[in-house]
VMD Tcl script that builds the backbone (N, CA, C; Angstrom):
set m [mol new atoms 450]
animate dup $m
set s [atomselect $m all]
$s set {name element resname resid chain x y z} {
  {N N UNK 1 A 51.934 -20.794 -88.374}
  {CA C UNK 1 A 50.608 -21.144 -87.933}
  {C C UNK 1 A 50.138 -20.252 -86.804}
  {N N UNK 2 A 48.852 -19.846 -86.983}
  {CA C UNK 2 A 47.941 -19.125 -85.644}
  {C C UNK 2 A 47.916 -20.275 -84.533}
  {N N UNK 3 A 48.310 -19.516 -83.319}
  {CA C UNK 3 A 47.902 -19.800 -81.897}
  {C C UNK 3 A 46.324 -20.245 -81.575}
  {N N UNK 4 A 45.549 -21.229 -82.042}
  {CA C UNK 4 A 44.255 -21.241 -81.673}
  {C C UNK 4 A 43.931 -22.160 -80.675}
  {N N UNK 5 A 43.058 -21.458 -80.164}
  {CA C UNK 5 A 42.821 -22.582 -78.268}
  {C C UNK 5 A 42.043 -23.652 -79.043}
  {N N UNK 6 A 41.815 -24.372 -78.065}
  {CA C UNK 6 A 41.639 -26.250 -78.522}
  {C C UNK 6 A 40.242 -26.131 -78.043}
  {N N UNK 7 A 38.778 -26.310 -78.950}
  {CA C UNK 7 A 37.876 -25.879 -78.596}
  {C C UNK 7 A 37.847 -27.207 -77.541}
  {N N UNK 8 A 38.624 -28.117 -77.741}
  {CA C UNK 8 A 37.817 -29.708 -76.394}
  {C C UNK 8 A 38.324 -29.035 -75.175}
  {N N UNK 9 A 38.933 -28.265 -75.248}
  {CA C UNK 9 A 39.827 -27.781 -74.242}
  {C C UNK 9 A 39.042 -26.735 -73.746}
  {N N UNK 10 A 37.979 -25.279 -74.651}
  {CA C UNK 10 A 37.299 -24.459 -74.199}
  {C C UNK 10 A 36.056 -25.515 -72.971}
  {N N UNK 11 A 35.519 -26.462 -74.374}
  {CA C UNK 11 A 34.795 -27.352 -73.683}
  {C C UNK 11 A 34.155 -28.007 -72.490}
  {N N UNK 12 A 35.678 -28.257 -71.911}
  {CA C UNK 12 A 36.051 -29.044 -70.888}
  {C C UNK 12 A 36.244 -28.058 -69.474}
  {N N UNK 13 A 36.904 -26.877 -70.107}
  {CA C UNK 13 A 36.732 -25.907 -68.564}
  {C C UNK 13 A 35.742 -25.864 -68.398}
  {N N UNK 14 A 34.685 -24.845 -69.594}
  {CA C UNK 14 A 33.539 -24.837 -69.104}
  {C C UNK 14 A 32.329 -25.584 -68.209}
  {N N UNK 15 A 32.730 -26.970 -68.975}
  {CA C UNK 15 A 31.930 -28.320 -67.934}
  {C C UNK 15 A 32.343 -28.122 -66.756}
  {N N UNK 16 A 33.335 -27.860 -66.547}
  {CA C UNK 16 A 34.253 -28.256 -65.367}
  {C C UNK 16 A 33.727 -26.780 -64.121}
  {N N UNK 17 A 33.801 -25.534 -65.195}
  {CA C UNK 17 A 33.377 -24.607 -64.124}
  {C C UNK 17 A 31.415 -25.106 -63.242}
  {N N UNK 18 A 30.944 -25.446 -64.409}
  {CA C UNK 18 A 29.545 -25.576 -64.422}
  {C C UNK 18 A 29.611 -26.912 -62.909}
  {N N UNK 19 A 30.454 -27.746 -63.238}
  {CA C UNK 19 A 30.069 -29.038 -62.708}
  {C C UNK 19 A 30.686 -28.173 -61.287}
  {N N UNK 20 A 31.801 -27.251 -61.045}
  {CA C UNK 20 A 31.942 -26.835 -59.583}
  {C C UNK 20 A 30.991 -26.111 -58.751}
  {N N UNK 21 A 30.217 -25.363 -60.067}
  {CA C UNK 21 A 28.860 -24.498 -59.355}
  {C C UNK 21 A 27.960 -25.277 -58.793}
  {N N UNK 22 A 27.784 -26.569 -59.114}
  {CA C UNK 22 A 26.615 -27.250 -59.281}
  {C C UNK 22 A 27.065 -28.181 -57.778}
  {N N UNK 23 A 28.231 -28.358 -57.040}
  {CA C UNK 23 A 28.534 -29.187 -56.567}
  {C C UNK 23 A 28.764 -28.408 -54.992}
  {N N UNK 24 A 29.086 -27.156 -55.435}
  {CA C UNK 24 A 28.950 -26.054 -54.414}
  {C C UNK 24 A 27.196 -25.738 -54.039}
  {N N UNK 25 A 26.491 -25.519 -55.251}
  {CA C UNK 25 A 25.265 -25.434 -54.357}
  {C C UNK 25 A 24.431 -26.775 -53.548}
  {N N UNK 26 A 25.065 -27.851 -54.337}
  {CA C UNK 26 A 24.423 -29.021 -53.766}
  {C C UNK 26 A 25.066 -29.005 -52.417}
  {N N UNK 27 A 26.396 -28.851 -52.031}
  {CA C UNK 27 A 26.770 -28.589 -50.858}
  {C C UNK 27 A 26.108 -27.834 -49.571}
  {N N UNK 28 A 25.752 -26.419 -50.615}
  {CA C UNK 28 A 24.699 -25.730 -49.899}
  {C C UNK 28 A 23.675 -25.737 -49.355}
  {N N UNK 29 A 23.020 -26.656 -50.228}
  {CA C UNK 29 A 21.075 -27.227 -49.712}
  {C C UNK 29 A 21.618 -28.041 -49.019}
  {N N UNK 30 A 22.720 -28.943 -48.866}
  {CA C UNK 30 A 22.251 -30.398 -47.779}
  {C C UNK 30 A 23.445 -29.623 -46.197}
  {N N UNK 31 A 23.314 -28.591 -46.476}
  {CA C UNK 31 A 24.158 -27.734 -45.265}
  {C C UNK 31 A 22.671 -27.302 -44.482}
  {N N UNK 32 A 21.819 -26.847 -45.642}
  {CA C UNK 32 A 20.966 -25.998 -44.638}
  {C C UNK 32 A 19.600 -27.069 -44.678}
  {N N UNK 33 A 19.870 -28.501 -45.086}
  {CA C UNK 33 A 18.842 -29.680 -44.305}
  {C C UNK 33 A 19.699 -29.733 -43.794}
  {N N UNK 34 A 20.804 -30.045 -43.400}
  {CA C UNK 34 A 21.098 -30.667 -41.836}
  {C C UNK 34 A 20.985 -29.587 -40.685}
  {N N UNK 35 A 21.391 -28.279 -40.971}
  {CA C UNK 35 A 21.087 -27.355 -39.890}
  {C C UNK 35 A 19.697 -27.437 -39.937}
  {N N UNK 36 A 18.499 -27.469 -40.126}
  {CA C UNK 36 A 17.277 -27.348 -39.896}
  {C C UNK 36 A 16.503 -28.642 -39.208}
  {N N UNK 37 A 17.461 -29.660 -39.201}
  {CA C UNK 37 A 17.004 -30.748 -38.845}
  {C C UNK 37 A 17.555 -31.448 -37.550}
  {N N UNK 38 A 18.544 -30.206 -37.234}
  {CA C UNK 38 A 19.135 -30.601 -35.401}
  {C C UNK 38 A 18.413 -30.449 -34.515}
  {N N UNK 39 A 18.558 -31.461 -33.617}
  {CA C UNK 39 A 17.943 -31.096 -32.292}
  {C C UNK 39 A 17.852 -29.619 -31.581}
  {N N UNK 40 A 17.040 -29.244 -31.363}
  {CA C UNK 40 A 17.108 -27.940 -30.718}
  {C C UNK 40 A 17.577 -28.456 -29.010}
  {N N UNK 41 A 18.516 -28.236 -28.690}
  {CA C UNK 41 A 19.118 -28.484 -27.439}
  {C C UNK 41 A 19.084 -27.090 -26.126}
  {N N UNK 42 A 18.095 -26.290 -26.515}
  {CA C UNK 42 A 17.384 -25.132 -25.625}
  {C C UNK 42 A 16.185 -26.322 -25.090}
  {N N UNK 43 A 15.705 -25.530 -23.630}
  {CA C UNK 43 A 14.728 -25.907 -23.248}
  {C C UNK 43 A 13.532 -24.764 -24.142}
  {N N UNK 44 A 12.530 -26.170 -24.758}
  {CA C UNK 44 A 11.484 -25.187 -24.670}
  {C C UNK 44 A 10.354 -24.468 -23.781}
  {N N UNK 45 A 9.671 -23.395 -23.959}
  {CA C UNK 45 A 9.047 -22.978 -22.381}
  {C C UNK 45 A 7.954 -23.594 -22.975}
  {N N UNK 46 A 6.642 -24.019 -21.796}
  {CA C UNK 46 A 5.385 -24.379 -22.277}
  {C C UNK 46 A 4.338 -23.098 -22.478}
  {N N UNK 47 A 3.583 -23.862 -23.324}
  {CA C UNK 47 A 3.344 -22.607 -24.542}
  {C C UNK 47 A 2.269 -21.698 -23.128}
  {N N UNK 48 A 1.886 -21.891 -21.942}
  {CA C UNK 48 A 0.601 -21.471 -21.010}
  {C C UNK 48 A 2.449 -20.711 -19.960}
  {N N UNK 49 A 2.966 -20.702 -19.969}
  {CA C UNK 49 A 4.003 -20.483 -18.897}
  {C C UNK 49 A 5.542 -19.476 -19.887}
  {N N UNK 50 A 5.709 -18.470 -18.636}
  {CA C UNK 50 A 6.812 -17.512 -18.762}
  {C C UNK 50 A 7.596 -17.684 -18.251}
  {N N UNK 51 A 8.858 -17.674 -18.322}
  {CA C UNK 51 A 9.897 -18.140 -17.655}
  {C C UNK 51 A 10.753 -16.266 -16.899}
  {N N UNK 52 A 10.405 -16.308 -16.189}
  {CA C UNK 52 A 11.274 -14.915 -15.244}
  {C C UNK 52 A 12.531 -15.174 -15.492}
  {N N UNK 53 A 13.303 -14.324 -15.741}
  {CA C UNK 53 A 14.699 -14.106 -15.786}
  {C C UNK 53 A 15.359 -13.100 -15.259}
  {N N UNK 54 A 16.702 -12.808 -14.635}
  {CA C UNK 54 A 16.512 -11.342 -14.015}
  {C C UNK 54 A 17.886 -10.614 -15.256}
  {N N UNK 55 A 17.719 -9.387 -15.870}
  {CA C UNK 55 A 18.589 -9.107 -16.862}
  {C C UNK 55 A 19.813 -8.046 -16.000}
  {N N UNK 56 A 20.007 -7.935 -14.906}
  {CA C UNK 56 A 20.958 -7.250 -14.498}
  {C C UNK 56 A 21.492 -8.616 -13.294}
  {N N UNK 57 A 22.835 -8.578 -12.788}
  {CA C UNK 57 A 22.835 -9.160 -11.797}
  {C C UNK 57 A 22.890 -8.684 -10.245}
  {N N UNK 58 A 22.607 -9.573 -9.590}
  {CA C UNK 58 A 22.347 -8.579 -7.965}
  {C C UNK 58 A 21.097 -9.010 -7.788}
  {N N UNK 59 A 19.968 -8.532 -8.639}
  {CA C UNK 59 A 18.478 -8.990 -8.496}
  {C C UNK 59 A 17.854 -9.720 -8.300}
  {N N UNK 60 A 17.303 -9.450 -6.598}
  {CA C UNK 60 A 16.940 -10.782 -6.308}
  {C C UNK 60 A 15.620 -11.527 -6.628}
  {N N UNK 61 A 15.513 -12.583 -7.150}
  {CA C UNK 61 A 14.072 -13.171 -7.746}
  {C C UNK 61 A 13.648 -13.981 -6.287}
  {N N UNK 62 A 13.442 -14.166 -5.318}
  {CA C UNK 62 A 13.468 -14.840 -4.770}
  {C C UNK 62 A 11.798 -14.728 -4.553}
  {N N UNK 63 A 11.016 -13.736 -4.456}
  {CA C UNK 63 A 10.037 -13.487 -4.271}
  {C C UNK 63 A 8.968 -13.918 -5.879}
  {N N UNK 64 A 9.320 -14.087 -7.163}
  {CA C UNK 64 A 8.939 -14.479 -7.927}
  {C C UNK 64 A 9.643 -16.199 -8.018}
  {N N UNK 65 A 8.727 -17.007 -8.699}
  {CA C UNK 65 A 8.776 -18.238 -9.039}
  {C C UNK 65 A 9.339 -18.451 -10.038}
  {N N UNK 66 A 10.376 -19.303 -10.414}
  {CA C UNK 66 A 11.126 -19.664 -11.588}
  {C C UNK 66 A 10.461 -19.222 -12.987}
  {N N UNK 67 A 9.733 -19.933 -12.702}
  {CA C UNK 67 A 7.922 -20.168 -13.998}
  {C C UNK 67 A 6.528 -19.158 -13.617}
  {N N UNK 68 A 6.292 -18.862 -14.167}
  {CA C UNK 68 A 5.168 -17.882 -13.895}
  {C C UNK 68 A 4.251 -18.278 -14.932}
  {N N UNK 69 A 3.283 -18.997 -13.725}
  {CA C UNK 69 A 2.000 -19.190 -14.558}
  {C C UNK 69 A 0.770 -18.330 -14.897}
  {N N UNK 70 A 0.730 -18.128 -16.014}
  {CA C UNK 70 A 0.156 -16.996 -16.469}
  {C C UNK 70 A -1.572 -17.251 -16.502}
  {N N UNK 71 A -1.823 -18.748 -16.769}
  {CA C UNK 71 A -3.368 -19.111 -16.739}
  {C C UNK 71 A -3.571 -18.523 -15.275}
  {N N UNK 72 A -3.240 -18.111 -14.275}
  {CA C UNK 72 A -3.976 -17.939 -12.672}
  {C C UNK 72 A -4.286 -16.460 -12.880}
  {N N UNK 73 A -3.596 -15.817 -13.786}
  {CA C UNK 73 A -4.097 -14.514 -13.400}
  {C C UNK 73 A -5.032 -14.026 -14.749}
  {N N UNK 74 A -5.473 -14.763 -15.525}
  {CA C UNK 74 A -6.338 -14.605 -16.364}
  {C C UNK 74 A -8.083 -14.093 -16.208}
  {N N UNK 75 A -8.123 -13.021 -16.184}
  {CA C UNK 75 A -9.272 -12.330 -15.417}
  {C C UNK 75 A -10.867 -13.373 -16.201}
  {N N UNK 76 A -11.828 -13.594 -16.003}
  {CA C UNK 76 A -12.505 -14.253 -16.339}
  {C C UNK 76 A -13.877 -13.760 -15.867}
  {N N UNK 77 A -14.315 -12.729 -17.209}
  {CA C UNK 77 A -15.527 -12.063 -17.165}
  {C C UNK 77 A -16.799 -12.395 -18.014}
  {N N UNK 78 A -17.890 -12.047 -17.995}
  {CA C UNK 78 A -18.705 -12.475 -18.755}
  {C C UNK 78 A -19.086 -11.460 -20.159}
  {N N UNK 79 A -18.856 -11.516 -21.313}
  {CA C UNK 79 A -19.271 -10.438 -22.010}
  {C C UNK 79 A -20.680 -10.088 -21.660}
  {N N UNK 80 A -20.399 -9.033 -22.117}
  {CA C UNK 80 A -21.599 -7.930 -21.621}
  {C C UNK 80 A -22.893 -7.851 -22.582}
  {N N UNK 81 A -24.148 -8.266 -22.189}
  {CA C UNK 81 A -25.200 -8.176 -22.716}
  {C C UNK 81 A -25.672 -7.435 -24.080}
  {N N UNK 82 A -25.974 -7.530 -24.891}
  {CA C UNK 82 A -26.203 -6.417 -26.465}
  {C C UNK 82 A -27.137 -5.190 -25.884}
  {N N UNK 83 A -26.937 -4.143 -25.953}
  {CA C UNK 83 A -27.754 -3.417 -25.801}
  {C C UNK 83 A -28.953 -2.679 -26.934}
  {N N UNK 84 A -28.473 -4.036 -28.122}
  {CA C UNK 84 A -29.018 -3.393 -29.849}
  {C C UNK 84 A -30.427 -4.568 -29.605}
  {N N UNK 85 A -31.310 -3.793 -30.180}
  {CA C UNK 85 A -32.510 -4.871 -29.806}
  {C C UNK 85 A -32.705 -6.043 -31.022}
  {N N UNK 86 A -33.367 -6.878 -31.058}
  {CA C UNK 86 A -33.214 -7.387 -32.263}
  {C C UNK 86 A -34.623 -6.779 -33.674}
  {N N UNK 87 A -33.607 -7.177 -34.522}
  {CA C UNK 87 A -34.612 -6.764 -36.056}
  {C C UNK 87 A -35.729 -6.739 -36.082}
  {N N UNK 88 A -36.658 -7.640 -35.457}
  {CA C UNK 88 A -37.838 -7.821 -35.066}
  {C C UNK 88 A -38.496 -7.035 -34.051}
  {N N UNK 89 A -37.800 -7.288 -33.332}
  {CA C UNK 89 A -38.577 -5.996 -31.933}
  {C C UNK 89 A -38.503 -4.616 -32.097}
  {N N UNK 90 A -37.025 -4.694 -33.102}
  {CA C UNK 90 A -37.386 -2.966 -33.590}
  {C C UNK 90 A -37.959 -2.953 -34.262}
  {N N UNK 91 A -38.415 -3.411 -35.497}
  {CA C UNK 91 A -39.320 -2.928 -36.342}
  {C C UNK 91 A -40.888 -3.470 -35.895}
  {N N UNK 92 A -41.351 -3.881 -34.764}
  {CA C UNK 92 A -42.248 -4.104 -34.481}
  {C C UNK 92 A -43.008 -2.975 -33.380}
  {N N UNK 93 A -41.771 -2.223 -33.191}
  {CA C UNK 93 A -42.051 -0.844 -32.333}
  {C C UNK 93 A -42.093 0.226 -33.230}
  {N N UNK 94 A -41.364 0.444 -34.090}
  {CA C UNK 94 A -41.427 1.095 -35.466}
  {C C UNK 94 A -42.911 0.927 -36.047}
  {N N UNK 95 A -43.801 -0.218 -36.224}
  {CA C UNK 95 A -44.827 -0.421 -36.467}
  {C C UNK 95 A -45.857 0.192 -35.487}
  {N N UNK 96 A -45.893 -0.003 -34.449}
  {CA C UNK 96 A -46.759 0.225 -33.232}
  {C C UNK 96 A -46.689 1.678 -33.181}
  {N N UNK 97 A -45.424 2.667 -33.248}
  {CA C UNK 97 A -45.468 3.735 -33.245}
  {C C UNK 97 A -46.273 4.859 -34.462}
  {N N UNK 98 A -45.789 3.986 -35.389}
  {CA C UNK 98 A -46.237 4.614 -36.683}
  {C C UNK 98 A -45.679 5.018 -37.427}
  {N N UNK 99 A -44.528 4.205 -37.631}
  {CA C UNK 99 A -43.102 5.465 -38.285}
  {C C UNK 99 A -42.641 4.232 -39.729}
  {N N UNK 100 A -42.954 3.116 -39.276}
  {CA C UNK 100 A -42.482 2.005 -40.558}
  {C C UNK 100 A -42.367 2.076 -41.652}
  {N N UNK 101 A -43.430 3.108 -42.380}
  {CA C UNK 101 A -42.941 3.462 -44.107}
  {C C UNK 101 A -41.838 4.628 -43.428}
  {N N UNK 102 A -41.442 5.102 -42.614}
  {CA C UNK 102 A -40.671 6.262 -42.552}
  {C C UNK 102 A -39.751 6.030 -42.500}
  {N N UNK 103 A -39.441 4.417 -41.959}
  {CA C UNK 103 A -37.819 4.118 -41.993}
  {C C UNK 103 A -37.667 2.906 -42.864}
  {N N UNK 104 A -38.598 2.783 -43.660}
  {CA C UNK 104 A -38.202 1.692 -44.548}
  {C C UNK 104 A -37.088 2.260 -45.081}
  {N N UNK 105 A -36.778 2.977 -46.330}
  {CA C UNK 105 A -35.723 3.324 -47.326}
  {C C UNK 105 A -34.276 3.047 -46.020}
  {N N UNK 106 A -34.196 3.454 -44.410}
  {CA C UNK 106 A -33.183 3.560 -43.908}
  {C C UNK 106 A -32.166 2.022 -43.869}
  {N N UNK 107 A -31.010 1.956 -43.986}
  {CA C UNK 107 A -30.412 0.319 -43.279}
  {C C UNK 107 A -30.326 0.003 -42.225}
  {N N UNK 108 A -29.550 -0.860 -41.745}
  {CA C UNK 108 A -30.120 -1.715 -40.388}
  {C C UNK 108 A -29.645 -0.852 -39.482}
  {N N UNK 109 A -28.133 -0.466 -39.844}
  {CA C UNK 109 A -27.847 0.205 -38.838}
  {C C UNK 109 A -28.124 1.884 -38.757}
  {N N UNK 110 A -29.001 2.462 -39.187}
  {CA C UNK 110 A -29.585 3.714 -39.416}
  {C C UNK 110 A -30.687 3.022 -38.443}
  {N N UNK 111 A -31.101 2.471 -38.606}
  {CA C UNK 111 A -32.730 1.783 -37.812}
  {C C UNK 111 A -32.274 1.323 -36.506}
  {N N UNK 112 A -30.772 1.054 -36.351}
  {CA C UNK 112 A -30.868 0.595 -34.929}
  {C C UNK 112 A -30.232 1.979 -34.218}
  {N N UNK 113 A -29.457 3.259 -34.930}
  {CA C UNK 113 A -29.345 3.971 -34.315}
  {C C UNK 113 A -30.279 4.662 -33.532}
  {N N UNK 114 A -31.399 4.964 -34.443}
  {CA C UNK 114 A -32.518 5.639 -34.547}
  {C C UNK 114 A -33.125 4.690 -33.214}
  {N N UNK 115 A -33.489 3.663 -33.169}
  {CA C UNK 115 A -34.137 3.075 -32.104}
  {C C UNK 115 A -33.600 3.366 -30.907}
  {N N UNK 116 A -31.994 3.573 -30.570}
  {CA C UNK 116 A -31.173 4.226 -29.335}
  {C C UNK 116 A -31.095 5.114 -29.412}
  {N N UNK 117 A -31.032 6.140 -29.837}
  {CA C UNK 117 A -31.200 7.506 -29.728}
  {C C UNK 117 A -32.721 7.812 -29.203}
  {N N UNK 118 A -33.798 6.848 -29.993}
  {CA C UNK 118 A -34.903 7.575 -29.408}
  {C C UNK 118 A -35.369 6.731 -27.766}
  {N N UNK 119 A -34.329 6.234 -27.838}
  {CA C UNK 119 A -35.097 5.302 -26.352}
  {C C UNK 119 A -33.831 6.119 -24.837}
  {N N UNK 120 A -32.815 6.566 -25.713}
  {CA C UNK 120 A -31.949 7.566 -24.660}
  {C C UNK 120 A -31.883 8.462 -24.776}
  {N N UNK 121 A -32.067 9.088 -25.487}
  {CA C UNK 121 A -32.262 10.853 -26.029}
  {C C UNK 121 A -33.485 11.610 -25.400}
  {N N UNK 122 A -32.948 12.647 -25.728}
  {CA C UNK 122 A -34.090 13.662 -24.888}
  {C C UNK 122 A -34.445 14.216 -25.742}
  {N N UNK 123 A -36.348 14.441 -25.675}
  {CA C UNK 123 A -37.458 14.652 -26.838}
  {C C UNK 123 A -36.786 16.200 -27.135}
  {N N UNK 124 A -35.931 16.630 -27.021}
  {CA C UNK 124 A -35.447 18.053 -27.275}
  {C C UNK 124 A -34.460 17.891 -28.094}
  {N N UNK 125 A -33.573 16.836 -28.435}
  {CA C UNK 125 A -32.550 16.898 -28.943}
  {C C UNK 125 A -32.810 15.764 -30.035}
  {N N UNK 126 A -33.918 14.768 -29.898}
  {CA C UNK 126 A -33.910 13.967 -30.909}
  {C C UNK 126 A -34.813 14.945 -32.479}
  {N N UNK 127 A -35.765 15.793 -32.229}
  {CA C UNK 127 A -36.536 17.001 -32.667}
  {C C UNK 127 A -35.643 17.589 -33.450}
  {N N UNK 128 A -34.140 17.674 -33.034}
  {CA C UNK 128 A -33.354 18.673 -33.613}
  {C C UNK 128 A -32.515 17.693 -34.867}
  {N N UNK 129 A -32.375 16.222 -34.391}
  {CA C UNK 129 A -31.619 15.597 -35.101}
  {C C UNK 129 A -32.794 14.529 -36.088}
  {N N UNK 130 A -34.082 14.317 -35.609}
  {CA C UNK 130 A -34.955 14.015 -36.375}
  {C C UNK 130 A -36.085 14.641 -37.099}
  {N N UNK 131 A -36.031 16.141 -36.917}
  {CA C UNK 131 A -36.991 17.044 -37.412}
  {C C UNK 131 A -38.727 16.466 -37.967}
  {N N UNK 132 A -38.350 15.451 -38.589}
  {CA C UNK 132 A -40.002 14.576 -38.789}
  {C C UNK 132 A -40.134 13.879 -38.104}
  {N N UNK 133 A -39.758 13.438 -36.930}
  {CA C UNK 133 A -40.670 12.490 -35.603}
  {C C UNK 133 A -41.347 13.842 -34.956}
  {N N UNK 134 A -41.949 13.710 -34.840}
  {CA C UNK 134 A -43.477 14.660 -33.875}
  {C C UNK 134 A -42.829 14.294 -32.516}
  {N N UNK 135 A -43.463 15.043 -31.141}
  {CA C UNK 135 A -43.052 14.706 -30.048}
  {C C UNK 135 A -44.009 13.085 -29.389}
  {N N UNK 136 A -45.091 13.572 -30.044}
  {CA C UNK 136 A -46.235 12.628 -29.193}
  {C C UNK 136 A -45.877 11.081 -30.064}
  {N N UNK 137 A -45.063 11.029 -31.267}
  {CA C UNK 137 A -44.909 10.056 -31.530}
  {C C UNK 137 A -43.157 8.773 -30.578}
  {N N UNK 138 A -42.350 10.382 -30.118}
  {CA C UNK 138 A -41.022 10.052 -29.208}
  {C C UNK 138 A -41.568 9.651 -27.818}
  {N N UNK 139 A -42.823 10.397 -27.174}
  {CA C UNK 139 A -43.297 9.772 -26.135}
  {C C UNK 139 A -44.089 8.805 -26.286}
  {N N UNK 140 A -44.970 8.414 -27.411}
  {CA C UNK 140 A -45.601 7.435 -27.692}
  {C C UNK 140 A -43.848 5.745 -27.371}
  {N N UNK 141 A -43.609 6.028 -27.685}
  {CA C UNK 141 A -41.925 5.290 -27.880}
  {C C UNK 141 A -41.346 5.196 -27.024}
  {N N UNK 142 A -41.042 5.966 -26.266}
  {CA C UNK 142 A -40.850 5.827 -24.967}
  {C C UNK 142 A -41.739 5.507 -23.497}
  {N N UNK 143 A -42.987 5.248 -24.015}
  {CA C UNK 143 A -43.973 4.707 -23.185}
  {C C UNK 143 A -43.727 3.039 -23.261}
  {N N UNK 144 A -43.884 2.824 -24.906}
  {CA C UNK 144 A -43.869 1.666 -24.475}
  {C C UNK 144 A -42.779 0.509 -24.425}
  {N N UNK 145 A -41.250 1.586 -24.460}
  {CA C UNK 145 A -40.157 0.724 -24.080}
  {C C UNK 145 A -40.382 0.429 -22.646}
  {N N UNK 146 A -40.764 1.534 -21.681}
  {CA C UNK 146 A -40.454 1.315 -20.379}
  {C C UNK 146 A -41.150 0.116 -20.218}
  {N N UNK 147 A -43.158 -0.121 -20.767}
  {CA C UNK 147 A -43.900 -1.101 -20.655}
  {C C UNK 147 A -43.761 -2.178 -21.058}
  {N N UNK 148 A -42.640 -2.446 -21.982}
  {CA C UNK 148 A -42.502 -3.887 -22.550}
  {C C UNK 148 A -40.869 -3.934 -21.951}
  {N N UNK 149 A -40.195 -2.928 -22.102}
  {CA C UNK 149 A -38.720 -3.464 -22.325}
  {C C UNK 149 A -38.475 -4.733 -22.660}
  {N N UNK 150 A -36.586 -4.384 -23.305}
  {CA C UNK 150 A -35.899 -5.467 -24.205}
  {C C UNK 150 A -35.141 -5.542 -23.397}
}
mol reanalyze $m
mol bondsrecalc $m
mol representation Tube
mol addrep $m
């Protein structure tokens, strides 16, 4: 007679390997819920405060405070005014000047460059970069920013 393995027998390891994999990873997940679920036994710092530490020894902290509160030195400025005029006031100077079909086709921000350049620029250099504004229409524009200003 042939030597043949006992298939209840192939069977049965196999379950048996399967059921050790299965018992090892279950091991695994309730390893890493219980590590995730310990007390953290560090102090935590508060979330507005730094804690000084000195990383060499010898160094004396004595002149810094354990805790360093960081809200006191938080500089506290006002943002700074827009210097872009609004949609309306430019194109209502655009109108007054005479230029409004000239910058229709442009976008907003082509129209608001154009409005700072011609209100800080010099009638010599805007000529070179706007070739179709006329001069009397850049001083017309600059007359009456100074007279209304934004």
């Amino acid at each position: 007679m042939l030597n043949q393995s006992d298939p209840q027998k192939n069977n049965l390891n196999f379950i048996s390997s399967i059921t050790d994999k299965i018992s090892w990873m279950i091991k695994l997940i309730l390893a890493l819920l219980f590590t995730s679920y310990t007390p953290n036994y560090a102090q935590e710092p508060q979330p507005d405060r730094v804690i000084v530490q000195s990383l060499r020894p010898g160094i004396k902290l004595d002149s810094l405070s354990a805790v360093y509160d960081k809200r006191e030195k938080i500089p506290t400025t006002k943002a700074p005014r827009s210097t872009l005029p609004t949609p309306a006031y430019r194109d209502r100077m655009f109108t007054r000047i005479g230029i409004k079909d000239r910058v229709k086709p442009m976008d907003h921000l082509d129209r608001d460059l154009l409005f700072l350049k011609l209100k800080r620029y010099q009638v010599a250099n805007l000529v070179k970069e706007y070739p179709w504004l006329k001069i009397a229409v850049i001083n017309k524009f600059k007359k009456l920013v100074k007279t209304e200003g934004e």
